[in-house]
MMTF fields as JSON, N, C-alpha, C and O atoms, coordinates in Angstrom:
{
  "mmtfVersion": "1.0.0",
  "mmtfProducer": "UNKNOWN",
  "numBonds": 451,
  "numAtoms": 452,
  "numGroups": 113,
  "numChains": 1,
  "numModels": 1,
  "chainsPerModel": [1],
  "groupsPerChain": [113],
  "chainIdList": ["A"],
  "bondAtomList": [4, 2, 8, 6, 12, 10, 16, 14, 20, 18, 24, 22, 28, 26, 32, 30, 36, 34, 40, 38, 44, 42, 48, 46, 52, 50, 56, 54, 60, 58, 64, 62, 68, 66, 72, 70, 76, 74, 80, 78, 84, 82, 88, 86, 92, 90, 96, 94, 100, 98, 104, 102, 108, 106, 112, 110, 116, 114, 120, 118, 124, 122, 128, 126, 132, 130, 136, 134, 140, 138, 144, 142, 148, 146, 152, 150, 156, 154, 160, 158, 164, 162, 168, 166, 172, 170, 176, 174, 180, 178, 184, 182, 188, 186, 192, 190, 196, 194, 200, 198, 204, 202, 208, 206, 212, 210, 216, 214, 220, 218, 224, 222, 228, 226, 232, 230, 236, 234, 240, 238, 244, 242, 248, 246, 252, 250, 256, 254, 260, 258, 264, 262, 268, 266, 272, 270, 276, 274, 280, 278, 284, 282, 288, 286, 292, 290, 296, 294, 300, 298, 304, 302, 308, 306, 312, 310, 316, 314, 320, 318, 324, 322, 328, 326, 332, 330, 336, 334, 340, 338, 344, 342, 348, 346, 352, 350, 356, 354, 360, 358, 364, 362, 368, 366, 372, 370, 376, 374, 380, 378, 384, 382, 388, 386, 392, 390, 396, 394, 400, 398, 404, 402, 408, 406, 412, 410, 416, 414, 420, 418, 424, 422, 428, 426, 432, 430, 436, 434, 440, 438, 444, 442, 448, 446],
  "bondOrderList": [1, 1, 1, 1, 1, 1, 1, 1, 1, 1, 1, 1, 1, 1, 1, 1, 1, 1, 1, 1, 1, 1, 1, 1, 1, 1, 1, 1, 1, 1, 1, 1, 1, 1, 1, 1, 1, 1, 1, 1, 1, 1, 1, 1, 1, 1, 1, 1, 1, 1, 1, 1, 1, 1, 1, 1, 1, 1, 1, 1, 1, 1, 1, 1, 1, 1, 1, 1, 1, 1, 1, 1, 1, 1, 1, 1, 1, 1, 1, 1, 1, 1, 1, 1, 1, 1, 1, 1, 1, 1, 1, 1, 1, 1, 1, 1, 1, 1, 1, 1, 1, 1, 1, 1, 1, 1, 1, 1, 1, 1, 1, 1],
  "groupList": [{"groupName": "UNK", "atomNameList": ["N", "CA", "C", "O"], "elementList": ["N", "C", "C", "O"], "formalChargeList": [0, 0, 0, 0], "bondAtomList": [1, 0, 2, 1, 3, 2], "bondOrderList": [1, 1, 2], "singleLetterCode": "X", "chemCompType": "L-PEPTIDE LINKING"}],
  "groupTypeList": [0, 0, 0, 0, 0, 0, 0, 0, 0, 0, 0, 0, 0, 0, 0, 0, 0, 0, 0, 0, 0, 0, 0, 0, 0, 0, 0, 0, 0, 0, 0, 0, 0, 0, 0, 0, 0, 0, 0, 0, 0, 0, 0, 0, 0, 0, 0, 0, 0, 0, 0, 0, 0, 0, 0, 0, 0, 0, 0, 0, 0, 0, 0, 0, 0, 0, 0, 0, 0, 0, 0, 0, 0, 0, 0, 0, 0, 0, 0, 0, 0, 0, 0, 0, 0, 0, 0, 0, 0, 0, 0, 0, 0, 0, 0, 0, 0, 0, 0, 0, 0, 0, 0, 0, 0, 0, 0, 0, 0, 0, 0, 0, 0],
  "groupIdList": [1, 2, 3, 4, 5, 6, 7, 8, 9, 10, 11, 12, 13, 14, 15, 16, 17, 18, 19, 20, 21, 22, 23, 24, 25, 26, 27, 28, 29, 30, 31, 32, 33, 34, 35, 36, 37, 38, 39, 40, 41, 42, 43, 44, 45, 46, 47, 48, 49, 50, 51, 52, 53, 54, 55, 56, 57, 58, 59, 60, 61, 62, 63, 64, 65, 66, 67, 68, 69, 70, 71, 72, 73, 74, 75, 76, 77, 78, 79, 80, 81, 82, 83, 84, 85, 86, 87, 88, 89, 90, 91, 92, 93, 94, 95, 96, 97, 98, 99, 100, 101, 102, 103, 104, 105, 106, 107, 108, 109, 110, 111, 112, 113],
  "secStructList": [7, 7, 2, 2, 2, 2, 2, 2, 2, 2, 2, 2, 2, 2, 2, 2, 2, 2, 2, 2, 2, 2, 2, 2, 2, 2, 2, 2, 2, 2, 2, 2, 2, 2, 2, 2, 7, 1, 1, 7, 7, 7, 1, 1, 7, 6, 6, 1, 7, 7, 2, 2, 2, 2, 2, 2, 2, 2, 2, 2, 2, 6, 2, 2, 2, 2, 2, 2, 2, 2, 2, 2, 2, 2, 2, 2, 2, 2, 2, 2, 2, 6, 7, 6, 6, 1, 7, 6, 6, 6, 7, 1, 7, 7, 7, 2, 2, 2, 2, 2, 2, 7, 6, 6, 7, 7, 1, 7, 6, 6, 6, 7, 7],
  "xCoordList": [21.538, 21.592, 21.403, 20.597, 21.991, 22.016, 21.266, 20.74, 20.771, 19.379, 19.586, 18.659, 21.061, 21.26, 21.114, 20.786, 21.475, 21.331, 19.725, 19.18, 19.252, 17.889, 17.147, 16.467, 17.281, 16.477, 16.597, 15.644, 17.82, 18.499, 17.668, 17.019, 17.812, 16.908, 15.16, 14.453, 14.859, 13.687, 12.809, 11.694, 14.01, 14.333, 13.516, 12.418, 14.587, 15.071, 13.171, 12.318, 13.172, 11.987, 10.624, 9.544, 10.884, 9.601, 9.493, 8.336, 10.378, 10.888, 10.293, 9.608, 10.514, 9.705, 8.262, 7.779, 7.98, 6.404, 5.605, 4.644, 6.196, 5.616, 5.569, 4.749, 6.791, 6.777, 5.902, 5.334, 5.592, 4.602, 3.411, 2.667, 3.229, 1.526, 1.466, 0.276, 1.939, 2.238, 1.848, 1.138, 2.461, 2.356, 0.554, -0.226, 0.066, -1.046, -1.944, -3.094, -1.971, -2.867, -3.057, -4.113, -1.39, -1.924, -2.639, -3.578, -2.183, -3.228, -5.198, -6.081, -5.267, -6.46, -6.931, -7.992, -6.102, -6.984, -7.121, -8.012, -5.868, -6.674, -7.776, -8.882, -7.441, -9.073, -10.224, -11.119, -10.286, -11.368, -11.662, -12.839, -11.024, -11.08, -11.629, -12.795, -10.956, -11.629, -12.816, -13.475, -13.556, -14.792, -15.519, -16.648, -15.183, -16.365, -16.521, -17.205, -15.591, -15.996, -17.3, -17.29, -17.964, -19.6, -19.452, -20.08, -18.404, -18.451, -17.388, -17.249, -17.02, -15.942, -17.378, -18.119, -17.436, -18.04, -17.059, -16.917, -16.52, -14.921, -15.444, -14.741, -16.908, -17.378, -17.873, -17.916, -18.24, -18.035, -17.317, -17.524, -16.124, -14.846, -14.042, -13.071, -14.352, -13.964, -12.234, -11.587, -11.804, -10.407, -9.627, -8.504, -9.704, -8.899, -9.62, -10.536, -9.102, -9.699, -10.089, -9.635, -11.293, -12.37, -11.5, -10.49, -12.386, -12.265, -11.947, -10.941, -13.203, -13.852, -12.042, -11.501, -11.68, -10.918, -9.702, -9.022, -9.488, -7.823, -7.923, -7.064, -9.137, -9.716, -9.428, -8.458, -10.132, -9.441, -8.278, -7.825, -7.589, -6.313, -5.39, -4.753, -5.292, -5.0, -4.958, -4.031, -6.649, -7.26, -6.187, -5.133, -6.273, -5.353, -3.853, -3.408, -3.409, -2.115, -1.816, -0.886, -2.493, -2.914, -2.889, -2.016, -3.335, -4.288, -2.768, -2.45, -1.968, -1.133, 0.074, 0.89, 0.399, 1.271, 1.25, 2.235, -0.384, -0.219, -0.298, 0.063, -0.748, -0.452, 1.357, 1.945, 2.089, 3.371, 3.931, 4.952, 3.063, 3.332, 3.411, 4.228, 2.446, 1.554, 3.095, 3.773, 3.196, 4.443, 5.189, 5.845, 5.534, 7.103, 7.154, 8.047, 5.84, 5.728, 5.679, 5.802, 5.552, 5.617, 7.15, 7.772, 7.366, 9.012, 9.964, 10.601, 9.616, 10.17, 9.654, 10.588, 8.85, 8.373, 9.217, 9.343, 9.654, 10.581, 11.563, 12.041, 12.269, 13.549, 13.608, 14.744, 12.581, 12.332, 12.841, 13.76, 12.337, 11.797, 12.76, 12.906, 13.807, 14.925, 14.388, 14.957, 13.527, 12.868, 12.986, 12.474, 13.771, 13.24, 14.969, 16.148, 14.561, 15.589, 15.282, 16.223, 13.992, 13.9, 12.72, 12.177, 12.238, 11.296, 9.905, 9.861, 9.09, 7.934, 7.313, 6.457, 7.317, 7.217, 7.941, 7.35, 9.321, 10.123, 10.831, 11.159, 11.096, 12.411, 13.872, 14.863, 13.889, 15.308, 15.543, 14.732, 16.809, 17.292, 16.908, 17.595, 16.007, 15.895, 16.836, 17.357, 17.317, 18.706, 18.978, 18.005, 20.177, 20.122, 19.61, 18.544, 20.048, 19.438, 18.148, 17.718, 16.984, 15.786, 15.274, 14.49, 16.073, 15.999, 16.032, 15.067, 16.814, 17.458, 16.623, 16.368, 16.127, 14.766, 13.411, 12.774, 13.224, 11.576, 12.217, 12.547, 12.314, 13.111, 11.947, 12.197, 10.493, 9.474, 8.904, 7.839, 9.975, 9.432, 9.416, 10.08, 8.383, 8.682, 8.792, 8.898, 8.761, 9.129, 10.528, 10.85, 11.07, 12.165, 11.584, 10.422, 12.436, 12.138, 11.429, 10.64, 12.182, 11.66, 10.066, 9.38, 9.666, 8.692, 7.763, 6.658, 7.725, 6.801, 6.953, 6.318, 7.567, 6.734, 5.355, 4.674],
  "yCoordList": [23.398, 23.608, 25.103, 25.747, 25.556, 27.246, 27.513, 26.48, 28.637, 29.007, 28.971, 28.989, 28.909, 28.661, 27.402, 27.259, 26.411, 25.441, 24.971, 24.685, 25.022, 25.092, 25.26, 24.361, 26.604, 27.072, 26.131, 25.546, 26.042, 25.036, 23.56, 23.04, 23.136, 21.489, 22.499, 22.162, 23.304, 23.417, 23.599, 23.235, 24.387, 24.995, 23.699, 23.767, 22.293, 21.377, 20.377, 20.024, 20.328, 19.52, 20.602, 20.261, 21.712, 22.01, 22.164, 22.244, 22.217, 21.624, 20.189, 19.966, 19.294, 18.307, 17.425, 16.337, 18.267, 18.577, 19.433, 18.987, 20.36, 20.94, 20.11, 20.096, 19.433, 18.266, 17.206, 16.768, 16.568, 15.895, 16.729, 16.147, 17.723, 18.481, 18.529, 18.786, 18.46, 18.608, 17.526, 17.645, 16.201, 15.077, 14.697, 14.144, 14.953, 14.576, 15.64, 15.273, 16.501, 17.613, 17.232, 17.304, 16.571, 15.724, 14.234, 14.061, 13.131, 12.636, 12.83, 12.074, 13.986, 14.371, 14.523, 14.01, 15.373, 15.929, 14.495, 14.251, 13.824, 12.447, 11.72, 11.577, 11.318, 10.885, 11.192, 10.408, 12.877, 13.697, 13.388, 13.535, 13.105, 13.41, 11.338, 11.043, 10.559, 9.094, 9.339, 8.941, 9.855, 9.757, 10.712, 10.322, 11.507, 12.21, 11.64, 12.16, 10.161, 9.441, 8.522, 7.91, 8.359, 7.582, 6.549, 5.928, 5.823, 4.397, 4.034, 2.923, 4.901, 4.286, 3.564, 4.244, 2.83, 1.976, 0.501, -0.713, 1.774, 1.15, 0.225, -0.482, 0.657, 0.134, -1.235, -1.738, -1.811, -3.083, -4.383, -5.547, -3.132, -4.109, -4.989, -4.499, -6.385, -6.989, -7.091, -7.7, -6.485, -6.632, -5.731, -5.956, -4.419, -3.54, -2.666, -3.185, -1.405, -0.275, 0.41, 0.657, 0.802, 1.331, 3.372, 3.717, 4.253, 5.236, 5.862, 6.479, 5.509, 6.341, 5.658, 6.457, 4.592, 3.804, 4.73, 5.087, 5.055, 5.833, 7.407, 8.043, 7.737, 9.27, 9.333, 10.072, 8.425, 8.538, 8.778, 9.52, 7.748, 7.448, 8.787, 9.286, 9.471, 10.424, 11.768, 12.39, 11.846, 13.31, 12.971, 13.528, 11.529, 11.122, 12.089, 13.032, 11.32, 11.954, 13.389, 13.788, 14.44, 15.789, 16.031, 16.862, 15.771, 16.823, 16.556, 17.407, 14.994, 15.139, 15.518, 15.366, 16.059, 16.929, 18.195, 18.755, 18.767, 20.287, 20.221, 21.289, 19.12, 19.479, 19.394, 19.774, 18.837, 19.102, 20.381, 20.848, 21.006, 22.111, 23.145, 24.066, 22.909, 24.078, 24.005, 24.905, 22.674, 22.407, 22.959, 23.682, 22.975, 23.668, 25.218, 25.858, 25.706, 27.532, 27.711, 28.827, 26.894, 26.995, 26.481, 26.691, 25.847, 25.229, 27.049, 27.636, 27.405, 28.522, 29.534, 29.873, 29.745, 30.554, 30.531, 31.311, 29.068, 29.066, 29.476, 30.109, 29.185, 29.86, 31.207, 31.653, 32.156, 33.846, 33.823, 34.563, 33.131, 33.503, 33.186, 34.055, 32.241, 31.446, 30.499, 30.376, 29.848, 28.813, 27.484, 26.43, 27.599, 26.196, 25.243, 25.59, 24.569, 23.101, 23.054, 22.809, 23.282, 23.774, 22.966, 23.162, 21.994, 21.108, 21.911, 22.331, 21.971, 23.179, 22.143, 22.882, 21.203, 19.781, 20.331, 20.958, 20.244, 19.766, 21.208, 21.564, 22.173, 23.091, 22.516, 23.232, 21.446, 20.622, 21.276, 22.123, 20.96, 20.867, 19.67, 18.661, 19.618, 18.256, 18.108, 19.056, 17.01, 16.522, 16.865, 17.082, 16.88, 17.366, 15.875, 15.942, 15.06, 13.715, 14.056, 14.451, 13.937, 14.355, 15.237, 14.959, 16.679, 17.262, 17.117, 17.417, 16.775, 16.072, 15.522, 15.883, 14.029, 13.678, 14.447, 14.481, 14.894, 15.682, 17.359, 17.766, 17.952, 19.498, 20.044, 21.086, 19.807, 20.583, 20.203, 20.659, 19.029, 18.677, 19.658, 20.688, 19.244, 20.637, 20.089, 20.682, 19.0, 18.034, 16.727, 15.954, 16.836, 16.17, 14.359, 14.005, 13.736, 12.103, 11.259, 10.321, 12.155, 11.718, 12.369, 11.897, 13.407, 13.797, 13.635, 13.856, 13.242, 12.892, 11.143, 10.519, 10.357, 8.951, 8.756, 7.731],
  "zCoordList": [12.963, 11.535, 11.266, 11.938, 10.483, 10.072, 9.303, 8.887, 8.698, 8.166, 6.783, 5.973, 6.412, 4.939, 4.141, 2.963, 5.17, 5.279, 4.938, 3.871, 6.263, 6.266, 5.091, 4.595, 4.548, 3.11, 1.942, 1.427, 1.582, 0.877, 1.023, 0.116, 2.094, 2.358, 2.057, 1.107, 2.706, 2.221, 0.61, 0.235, -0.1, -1.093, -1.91, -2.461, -1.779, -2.194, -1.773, -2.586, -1.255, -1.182, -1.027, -0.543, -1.453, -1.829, -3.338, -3.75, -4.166, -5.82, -6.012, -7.01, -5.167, -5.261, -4.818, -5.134, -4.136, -3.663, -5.364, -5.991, -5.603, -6.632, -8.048, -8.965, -7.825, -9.353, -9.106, -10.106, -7.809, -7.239, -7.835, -8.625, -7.598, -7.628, -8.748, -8.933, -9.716, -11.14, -11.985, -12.983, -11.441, -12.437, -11.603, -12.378, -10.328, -9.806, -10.481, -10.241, -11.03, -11.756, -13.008, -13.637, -13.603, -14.724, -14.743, -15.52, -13.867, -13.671, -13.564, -13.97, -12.941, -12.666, -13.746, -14.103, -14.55, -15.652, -16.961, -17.775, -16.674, -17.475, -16.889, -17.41, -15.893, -15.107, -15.464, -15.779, -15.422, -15.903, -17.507, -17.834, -18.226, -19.657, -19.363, -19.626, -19.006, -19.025, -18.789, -19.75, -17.9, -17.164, -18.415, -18.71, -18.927, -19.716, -21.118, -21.999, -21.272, -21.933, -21.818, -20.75, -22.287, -22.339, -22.238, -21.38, -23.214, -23.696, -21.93, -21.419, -21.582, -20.041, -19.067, -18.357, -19.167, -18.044, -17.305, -17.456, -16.361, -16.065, -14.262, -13.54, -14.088, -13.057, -12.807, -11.685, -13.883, -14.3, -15.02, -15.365, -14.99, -15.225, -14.388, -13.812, -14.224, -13.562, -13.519, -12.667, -14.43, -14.855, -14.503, -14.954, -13.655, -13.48, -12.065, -11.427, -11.738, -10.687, -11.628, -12.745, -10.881, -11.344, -11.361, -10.748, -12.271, -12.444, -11.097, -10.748, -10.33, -9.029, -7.765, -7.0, -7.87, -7.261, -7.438, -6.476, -8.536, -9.129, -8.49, -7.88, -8.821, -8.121, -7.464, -7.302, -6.128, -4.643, -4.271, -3.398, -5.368, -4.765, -5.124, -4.197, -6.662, -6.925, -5.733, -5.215, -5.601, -4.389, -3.83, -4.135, -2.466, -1.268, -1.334, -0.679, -2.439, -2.635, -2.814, -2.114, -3.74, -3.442, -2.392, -2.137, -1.734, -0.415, 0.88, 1.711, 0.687, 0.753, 0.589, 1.498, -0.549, -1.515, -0.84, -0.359, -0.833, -0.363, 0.772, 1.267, 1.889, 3.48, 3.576, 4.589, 2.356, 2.832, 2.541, 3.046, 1.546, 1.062, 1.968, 1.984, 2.765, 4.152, 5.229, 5.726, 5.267, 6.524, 6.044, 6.795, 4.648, 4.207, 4.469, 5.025, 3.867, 4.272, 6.036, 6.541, 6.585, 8.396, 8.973, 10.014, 7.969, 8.024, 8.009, 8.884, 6.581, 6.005, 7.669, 8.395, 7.908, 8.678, 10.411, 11.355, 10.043, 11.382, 11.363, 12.303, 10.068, 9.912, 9.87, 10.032, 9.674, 9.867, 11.418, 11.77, 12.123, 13.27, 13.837, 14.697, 13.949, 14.689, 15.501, 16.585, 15.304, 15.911, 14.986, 15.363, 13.605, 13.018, 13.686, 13.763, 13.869, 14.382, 15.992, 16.747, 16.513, 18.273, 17.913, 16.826, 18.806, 19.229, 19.944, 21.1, 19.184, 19.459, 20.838, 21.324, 21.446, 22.83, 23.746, 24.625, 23.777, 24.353, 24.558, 25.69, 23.218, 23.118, 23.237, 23.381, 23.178, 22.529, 21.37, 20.997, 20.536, 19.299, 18.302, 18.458, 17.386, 16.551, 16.001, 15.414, 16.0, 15.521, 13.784, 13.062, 13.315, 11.987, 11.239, 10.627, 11.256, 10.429, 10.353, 9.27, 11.889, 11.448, 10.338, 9.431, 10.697, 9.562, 8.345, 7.642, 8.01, 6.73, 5.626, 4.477, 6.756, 6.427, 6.116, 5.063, 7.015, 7.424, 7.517, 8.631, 6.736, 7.035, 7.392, 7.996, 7.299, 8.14, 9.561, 9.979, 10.508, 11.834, 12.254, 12.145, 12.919, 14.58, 15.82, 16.894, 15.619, 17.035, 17.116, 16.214, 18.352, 17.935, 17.733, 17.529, 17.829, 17.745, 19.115, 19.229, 20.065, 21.185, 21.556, 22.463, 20.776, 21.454, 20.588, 21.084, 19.125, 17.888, 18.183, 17.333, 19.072, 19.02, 20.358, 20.399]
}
């Protein structure tokens, strides 16, 4: 795969990592605004997930958002270098489909199972 290429798929899903971090920042900040409500005593609601339950789940997804974020600037960083589509295992070629999919692997299929 060529580096124009490359940028482009990276380009492209790091646009959507950031709209991800976006709608999860707004979540947060409603969360936050539920909880500094008094009358929310959402911990004894037998009827729904609890405040603390959605939190988690929210953080989870963050922390996942920006570890893809991290891969994408090391993604970008391969393509400086002429190393991105080369199996950092093996030194094979990762196939372009992989790419495609995952544009920040660094390992091919055979060597990431």
């Amino acid at each position: 795969m060529d580096a124009v290429t490359a940028t482009r798929m990276l380009d492209d899903r790091e646009r959507e990592v950031e709209h991800r971090l976006s709608r999860l920042r707004d979540d947060e900040a409603s969360l936050r605004h539920d909880r500094a409500d008094a009358t929310a005593d959402d911990e004894h609601d037998p009827e729904g997930s609890t405040l603390s339950g959605e939190w988690a789940q929210v953080d989870a997804l963050r922390r996942g958002a920006e570890s893809e974020r991290a891969e994408i600037l090391a993604a970008r960083e391969r393509v400086a270098s002429g190393t991105f589509g080369v199996c950092e295992q093996c030194g094979r070629s990762i196939a372009d489909e992989r790419l495609e999919a995952r544009p920040f692997a660094r390992r091919c299929i055979a060597c990431a199972t």
